[in-house]
N, C-alpha and C positions, 0 to 999 in steps of 0.2 A: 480799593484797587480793582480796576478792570482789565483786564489783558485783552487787546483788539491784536495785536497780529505775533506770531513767531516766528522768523525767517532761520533757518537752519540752514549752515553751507557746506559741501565736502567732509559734514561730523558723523565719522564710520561707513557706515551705508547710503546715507543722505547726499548722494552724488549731485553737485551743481547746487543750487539755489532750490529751496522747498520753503512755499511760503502755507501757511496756517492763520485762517480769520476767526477769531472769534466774537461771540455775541454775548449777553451780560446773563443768559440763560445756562442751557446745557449745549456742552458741544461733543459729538461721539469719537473717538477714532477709530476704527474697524480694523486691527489686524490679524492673521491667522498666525501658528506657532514659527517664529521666523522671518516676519515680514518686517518688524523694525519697531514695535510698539515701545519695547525695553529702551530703545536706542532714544527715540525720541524723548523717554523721560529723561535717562541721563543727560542728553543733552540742555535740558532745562535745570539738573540739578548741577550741570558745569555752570551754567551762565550765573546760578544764583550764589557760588560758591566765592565768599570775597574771602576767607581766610587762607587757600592755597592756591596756589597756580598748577596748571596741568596742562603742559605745549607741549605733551607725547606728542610722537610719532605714530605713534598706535591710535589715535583719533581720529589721524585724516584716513578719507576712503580712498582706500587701494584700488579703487577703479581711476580718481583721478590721478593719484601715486605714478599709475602704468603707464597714463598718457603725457607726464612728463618727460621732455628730454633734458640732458645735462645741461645746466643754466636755469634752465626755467623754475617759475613759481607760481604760486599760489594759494590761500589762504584758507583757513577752518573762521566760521563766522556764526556765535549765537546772538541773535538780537528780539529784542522786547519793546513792542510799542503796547504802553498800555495806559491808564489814567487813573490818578492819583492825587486829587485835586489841581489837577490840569494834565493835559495830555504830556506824556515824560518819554524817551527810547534809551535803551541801555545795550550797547555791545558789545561783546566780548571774541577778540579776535587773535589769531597769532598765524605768521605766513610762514609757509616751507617750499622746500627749492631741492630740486635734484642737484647733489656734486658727484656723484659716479653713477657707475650703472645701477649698484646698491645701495650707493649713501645718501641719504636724506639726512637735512637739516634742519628744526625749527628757530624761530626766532621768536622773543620775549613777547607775549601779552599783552595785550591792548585793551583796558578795561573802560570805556566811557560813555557817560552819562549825558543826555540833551535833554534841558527844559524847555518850555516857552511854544509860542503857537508859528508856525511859519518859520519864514527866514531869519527870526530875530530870536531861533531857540539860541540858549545858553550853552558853550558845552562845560561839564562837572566830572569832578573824579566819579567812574561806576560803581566803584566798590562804597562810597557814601551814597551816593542816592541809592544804592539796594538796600544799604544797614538800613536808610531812613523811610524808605516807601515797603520792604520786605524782609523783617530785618530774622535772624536766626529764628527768634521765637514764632513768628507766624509761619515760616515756612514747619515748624515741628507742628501745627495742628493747621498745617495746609496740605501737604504733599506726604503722599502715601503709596509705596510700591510694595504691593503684594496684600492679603489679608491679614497678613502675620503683621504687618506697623500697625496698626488700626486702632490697638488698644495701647495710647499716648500714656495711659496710667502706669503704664509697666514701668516708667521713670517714676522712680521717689521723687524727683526736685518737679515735678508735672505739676502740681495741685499747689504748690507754693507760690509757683509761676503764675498759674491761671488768677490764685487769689491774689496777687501782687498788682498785676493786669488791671485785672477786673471785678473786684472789690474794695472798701474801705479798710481790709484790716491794717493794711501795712499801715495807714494812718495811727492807729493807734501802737503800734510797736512800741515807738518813741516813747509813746505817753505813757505804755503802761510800763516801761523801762523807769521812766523819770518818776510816775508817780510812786512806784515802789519802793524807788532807791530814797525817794523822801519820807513815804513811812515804814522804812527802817530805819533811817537818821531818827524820826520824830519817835519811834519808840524806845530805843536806847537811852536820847536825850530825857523822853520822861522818866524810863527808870533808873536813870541816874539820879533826876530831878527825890525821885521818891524818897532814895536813902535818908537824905536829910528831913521829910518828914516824918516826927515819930509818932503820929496817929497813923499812917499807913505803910510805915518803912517794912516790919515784920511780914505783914501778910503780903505785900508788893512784890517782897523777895522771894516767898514760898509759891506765890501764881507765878514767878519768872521762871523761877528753876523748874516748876511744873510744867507750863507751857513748853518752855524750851526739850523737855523730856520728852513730853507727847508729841510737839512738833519734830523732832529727829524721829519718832515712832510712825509718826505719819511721813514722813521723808522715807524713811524704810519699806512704810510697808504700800504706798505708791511704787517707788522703784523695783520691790515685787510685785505688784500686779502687774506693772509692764511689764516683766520678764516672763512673769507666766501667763499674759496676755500672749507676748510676743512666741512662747512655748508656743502655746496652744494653734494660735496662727499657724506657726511653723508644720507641728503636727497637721492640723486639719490641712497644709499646702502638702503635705508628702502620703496624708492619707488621698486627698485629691487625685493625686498623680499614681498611688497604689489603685484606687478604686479606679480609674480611669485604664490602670494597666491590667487590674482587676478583670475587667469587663471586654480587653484588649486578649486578655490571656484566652476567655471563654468565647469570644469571637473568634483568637489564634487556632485554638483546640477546632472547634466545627470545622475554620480553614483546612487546617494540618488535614482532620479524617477526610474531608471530602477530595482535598490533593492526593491523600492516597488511594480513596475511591476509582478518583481518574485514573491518574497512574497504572493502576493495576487492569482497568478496562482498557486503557492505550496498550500496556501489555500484551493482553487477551485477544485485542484488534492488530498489532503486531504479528501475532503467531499466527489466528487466521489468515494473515495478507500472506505468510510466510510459508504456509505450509505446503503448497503447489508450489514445487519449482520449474516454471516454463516452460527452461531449458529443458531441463529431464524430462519433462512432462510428453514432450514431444516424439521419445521414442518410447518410455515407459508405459505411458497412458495412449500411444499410437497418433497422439494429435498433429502429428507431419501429414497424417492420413484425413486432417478436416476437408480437405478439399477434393478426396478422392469419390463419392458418391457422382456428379459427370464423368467421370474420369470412366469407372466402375461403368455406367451405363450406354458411354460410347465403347466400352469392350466386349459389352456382353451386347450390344450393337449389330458390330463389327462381328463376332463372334460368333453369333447365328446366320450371318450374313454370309463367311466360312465355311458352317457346317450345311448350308443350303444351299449353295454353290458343290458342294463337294460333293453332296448327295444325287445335284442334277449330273453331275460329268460321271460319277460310279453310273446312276442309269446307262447314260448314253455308253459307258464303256461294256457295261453287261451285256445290254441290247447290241452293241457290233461283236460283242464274244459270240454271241448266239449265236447270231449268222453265219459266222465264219463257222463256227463248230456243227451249225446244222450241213452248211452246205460241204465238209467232211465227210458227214453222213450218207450224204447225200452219194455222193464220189462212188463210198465205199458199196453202196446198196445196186448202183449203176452198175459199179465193174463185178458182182458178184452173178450178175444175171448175165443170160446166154438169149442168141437168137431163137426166137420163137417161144422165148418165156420159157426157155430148158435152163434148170439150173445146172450150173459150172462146174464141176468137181472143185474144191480147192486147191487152188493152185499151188498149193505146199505138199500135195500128195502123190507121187514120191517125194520125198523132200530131198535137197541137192545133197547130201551123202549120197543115198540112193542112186540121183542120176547119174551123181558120177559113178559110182562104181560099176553101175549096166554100162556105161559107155568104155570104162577100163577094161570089162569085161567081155564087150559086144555081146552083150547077151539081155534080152527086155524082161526080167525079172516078175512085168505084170505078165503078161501073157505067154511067157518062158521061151519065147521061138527067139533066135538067132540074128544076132545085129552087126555086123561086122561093117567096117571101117569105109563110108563112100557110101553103105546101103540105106539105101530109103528110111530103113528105121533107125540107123544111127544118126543119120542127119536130122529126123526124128527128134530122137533123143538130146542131141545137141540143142536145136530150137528150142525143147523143152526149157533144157539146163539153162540157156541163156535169156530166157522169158522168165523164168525164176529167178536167175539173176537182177533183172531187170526190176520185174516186180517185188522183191526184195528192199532193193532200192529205193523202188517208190512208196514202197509201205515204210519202210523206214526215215524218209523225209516228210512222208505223212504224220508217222506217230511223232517225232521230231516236232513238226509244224501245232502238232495238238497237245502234244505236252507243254509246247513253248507258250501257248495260247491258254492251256489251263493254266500254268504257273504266272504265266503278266498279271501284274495289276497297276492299277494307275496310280494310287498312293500308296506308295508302296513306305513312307512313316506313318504314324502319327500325332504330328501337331494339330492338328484339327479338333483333332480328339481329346487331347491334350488340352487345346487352349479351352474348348467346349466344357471340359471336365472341369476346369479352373474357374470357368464364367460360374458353373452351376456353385462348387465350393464357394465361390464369394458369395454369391448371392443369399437369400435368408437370412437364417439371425447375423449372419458374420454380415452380411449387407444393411441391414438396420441397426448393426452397433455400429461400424463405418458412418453409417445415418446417424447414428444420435450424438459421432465426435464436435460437430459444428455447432448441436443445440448446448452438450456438456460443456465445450471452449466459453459459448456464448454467454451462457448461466456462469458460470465461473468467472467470467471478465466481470460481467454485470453484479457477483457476488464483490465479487472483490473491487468496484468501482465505490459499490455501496459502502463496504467494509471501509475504504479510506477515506469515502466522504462523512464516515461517523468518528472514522480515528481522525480527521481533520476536525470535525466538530469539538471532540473531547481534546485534543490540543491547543486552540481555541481557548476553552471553557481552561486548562490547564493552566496556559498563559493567566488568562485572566483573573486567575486563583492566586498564579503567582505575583501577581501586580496587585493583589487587593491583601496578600498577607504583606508583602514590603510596604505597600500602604500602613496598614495594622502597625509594622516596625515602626514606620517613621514618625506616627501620630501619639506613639508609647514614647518617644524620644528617644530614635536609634538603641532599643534595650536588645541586648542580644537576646537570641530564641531562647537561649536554655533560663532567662528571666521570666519568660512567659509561661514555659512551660511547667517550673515549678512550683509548688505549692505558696501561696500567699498567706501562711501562719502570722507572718510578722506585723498585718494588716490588723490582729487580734491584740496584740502586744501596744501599739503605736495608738491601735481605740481605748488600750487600760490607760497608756500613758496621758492619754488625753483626758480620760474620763479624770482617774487622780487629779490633772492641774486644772479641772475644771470647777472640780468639789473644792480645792485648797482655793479658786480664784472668788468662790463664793463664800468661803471664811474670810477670808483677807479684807475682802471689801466689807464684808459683815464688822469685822475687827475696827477696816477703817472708816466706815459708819458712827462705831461708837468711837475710836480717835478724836473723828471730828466734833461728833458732838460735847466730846470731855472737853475739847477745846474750845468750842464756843460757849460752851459752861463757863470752861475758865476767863476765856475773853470778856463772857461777860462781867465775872464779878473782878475781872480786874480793872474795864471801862467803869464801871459802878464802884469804883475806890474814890473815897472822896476824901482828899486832902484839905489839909487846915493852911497852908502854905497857899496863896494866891498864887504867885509864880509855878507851883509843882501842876494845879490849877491850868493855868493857862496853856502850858506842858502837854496836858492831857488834852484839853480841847483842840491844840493844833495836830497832835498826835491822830486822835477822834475825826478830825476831817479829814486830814490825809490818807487816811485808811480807807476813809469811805471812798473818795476820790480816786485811789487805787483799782478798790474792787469794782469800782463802777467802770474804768476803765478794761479791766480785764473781764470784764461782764460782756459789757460792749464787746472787746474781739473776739472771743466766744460766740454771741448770737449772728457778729456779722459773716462769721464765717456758717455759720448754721445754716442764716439764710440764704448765703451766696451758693450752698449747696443744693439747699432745699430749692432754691430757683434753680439751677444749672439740671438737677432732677426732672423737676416739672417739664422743663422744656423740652428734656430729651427725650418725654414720653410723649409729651406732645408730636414730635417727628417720628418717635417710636409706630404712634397710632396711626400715622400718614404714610409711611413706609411699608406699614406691613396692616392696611385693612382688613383684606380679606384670609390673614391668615392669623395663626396662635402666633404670640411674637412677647405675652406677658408684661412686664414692667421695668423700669429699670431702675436700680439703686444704685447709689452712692456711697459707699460705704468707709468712715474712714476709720484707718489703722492704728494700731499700736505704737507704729514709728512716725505718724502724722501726715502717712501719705493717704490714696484714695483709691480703692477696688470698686471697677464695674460688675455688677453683679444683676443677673435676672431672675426675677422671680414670678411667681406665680401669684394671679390675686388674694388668694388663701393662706399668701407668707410663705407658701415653700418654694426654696430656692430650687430654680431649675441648673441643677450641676454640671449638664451635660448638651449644653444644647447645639444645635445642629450649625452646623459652618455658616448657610445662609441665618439662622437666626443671631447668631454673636456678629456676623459679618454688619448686619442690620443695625443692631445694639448698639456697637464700633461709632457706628455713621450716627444715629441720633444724635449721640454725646456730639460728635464731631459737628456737626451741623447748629447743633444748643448754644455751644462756644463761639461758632464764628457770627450767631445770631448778638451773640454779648460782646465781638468785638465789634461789631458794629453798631451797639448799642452804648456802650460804653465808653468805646474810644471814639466813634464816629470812623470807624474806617473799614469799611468792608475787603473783604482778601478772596480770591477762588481756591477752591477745591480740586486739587489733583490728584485722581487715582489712578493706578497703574493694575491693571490685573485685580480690580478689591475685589467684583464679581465671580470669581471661577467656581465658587462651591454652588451658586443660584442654578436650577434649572430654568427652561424655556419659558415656564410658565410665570416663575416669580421675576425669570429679568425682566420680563416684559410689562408687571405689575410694577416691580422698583423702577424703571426708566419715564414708567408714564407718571408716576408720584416725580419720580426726579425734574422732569420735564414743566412740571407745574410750581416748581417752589422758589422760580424770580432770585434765586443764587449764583451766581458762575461759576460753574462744575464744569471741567474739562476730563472725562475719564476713559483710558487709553483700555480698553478691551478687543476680547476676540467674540464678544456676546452676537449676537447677530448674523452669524457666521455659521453656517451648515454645507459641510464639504465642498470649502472652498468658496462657496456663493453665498453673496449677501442676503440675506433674506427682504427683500426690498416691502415688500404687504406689509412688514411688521414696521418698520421703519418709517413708511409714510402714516403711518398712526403717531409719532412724534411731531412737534413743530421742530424741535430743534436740530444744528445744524450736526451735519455727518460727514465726514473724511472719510475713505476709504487707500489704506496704505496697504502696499503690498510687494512683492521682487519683481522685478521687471521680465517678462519670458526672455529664455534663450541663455541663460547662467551657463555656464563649467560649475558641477558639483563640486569640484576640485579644486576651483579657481575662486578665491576671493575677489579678485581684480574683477571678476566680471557680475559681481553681487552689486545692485544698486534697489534702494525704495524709491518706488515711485508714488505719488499722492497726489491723489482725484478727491477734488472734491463733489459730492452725491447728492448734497442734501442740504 
């Protein structure tokens, strides 16, 4: 079976018609977390699904949903053209229709199949031609979504199946049924036959009763060893899952201490960011004042520019005092001199008491003679008095004038002084700590820029801690913490318990060693009874070949299935060694059970089993087998099937997808696998890809979405390659 095309219609996100071509090689799909990879496969596990019907409402896409109006319709559509000893299409359909603003309706499923070339295909119920061209069984070692299906062994009925398929034994089922059921009838009849002979009735009866003894002993001690097989499995599957949560706990522990490492430096990073509060900081630490150093130098500026202005106008104001006060001086030095450079008496001498009273008195008190009233020397006297008056006057508008002249001044505050004295106080260290508030802001911003780009880093690293111990959880099987955390004592108890059913599984078999061989002691001397009866005789020989006939049957299905293992082995190491070249990737076993089923198991060339291997090496393992099988159904049945994965690749790094794609690329299989490989933020990595021949899709949301809005989510699908 070849798959050439998938046409998807209005299923979920798949708005309108998306058609899909494939080639008999590998075909890739590219999408990123979201873009529609998941959708795509279920939509192929709807088409192949003939045992239920699914005409939800919840499948069609709500983007074509929103563009219907009341009445209208439209249909969800998966179809398959693919080849099957002749080209065959299978579709699977069901229409829906708006009846309100809200109500949607679907209508019944449409499942049908076309054979035939041209216009003369046949049409067939869908649901047979899928049973007969894809039927349950191949799609379970066909189609695979996620890592976690990969290992088909996890089904007990798996290995029954495969051998049913794809080997001889079922053939002998029947036969060794028949042939058994005949020698049990044939030896019953001959020990019946025996009684009546009396040369071997005695000893016939005592090897009956004997065998019969040893064989319910051997019945016995078979159904103990499978129990303590089946123990022991059980134990080694729960010591597995200890040791695994073992090594889970001692990876959890590192986790736990190094999350509280962080923690406590997020902390630490915390309290530094915290410890400057801005706000306060502003009037505390004076940082309102970052921007006063201009400020500061246009005042102290201004400031001398003030007190040097103030100093030129006090000049000028001194230098006009002088003058004025010299030429006072001057006045006074004039009127104290007399014509002909005769100095003046001062003119306060007599002083006006004096004159008045020679005048009250008419009498000239300097020179004692007689001044009466009219006379020359009284009039005299008066001139005097009133030239002292006068001069009185003047000297006193004078003294006036030069008192009023010493006391002016022109600034008569000072602010000058003031502001000057305040320029000098700022200045100095109070002016370079003002200076150094913009370098301390600066350094502090830039500490504290630093300080969050490392508490961002450690938050970061914290996250990451915390997604790598839920990882830890999830890989333990959801065990809660305080499982991990405690002591793994019970791990010692479960290795006694093992150890004991390992010692009694080596008695047992030991015991049933000599069982058997007591029996085939007995069997022999009981074949080797030689009766005197011809008929007891003959008894014996048909008995004697039936038995043989038996065992050789159950011989037979024993080795075929030996070999159908040992081949199904070989071959998956053979894709084992193609898969994984250039890397350690070991061997792979076969291993089967106590209960008859079959464990993939890897081991190392030296026989020791690798317990723990790495997600890309089991992932690889998974694929061998899976690959060995679809080699045998096409070898076997004549019908080759493709390979579907979904997401198998996500534990591969860049290195190994690129190693497994180019081995994929080469192995002439139909592999269709829906990943995000390829894919580096958001961009296809195109170099890589043109290193494949085969074909490549690239699916992804259409730009321009409502986060919000479903109805505007559609994939779009380009094909690249």
């Amino acid at each position: 079976m070849i798959i050439k095309r998938i046409i998807i219609k209005n299923f979920r996100s798949y708005y309108g018609e998306n058609v899909f071509g494939f080639s008999n090689g590998l075909t890739l799909i590219l999408g990123d977390n979201g873009d529609g990879k998941t959708t795509f496969f279920e939509a192929l596990q709807w088409l192949f699904n003939t045992t239920s019907e699914n005409n939800s409402i919840d499948n069609v896409s709500e983007m074509r949903k929103s563009q219907l109006m009341v009445g209208e319709s439209d249909e969800v559509l998966v179809s398959m053209l693919f080849d099957h000893r002749g080209e065959k299409l299978i579709e699977k359909r069901y229409s829906f229709s708006r009846v309100s603003a809200t109500g949607f309706k679907t209508n019944t499923i449409t499942f049908r199949g076309y054979e035939g070339d041209g216009p003369e295909r046949e049409i067939v119920n869908g649901k047979n031609l899928m049973d007969r061209c894809f039927d349950a069984f191949i799609q379970r070692f066909s189609m695979f979504k996620g890592e976690s299906t990969l290992n088909v062994f996890n089904n007990d009925a798996a290995l029954k199946d495969l051998v049913d398929k794809f080997s001889d034994v079922r053939k002998f089922d029947e036969l060794v049924k028949i042939s058994s059921e005949m020698s049990e009838k044939s030896i019953k009849a001959f020990l019946k036959e025996c009684s009546s002979d009396k040369k071997i009735a005695g000893e016939a009866k005592r090897l009956e009763v004997r065998l019969q003894d040893v064989s319910d002993s051997i019945s016995d001690k078979e159904k103990e060893i499978r129990d303590i097989k089946g123990s022991i499995e059980v134990f080694s599957s729960r010591l597995e899952v200890l040791e695994k949560s073992q090594d889970t706990a001692e990876a959890y522990s590192e986790v736990r201490d190094r999350l509280k490492n962080l923690n406590e430096k997020a902390s630490r990073l915390k309290g530094q960011i915290a410890s400057v509060d801005k706000n306060t900081a502003l009037l505390d630490k004076l940082w309102i004042l970052c921007a006063f150093p201009p400020v500061l130098s246009k005042f102290k500026s201004k400031s001398s520019a003030f007190s040097k202005e103030k100093r030129r106008q006090d000049d000028d104001f001194l230098r006009q005092k002088s003058i004025r006060q010299g030429k006072l001086e001057m006045i006074d030095e004039v009127c104290g001199s007399l014509k002909d450079g005769v100095t003046k008496l001062p003119w306060y001498l007599p002083d006006q008491e004096t004159m008045e009273e020679m005048i009250n008195d008419h009498v000239c008190k300097v020179c004692g003679r007689p001044a009466p009233e009219g006379s020359e020397a009284y009039n005299f006297m008066m001139e005097k008095l009133n030239e002292y008056k006068k001069h009185i006057a003047v000297k006193l508008k004078q003294e006036k004038e030069k008192e009023e002249l010493e006391q002016k001044e022109l600034f008569t505050g000072r602010y000058v002084e003031e502001i000057h004295n305040l320029s000098i106080r700022l200045s100095g260290s109070n002016e370079a700590s003002v200076s150094r508030l913009k370098t301390d802001i600066y350094d502090r911003l830039n500490l504290e820029e630093r300080l969050k780009q490392e508490l961002s880093d450690i938050l970061k690293k914290i996250q990451e801690t915390e997604d790598e111990k839920a990882r830890l959880l999830i890989q333990a099987g959801n065990v809660p913490e305080e499982f991990l955390e405690k002591s793994f004592s019970d791990i010692r108890g479960l290795f006694d318990q093992k150890g004991r059913a390992e010692t009694r599984l080596v008695e047992l078999e030991g015991e049933l060693r000599d069982l058997k061989t007591e029996y085939a002691s007995l069997r022999k001397l009981f074949d080797e009874l030689n009766p005197q009866s011809s008929q007891v005789k003959v008894y014996r020989d048909v008995y004697l070949a039936l038995e043989m006939i038996a065992k050789a049957f159950r011989d037979a299905k024993t080795e075929n299935l030996r070999r159908f293992l040992a081949a199904l082995e070989e071959r998956s190491n053979e894709y084992l060694e193609k898969l994984s070249a250039n890397d350690f990737h070991g061997e792979v076993h076969l291993r089967q059970t106590a209960k008859d089923s079959t464990e993939i198991r890897l081991f190392s060339s030296n026989g020791t089993e690798i317990k723990n291997p790495s997600g890309s090496q089991e992932t690889v393992m998974y694929m061998s087998v899976l690959f060995a099988i679809s080699d045998f159904t096409d070898e076997k049945r004549d019908e080759n099937y493709p390979l579907i994965f979904d997401a198998a690749t996500s534990s591969f790094g860049d290195s190994k997808e690129e190693e497994f794609y180019n081995v994929i690329d080469r192995l002439h299989k139909q592999c269709i696998i829906v990943t995000k490989d390829f894919i580096t933020k958001g961009q296809v990595r195109l170099d890589d890809i043109d290193n494949l021949t085969c074909g490549v899709y690239r699916i992804r949301k259409a730009s321009g979405f409502n986060v919000r809005d479903m109805s505007t989510i559609r994939t779009t699908v380009e094909k690249i390659k």
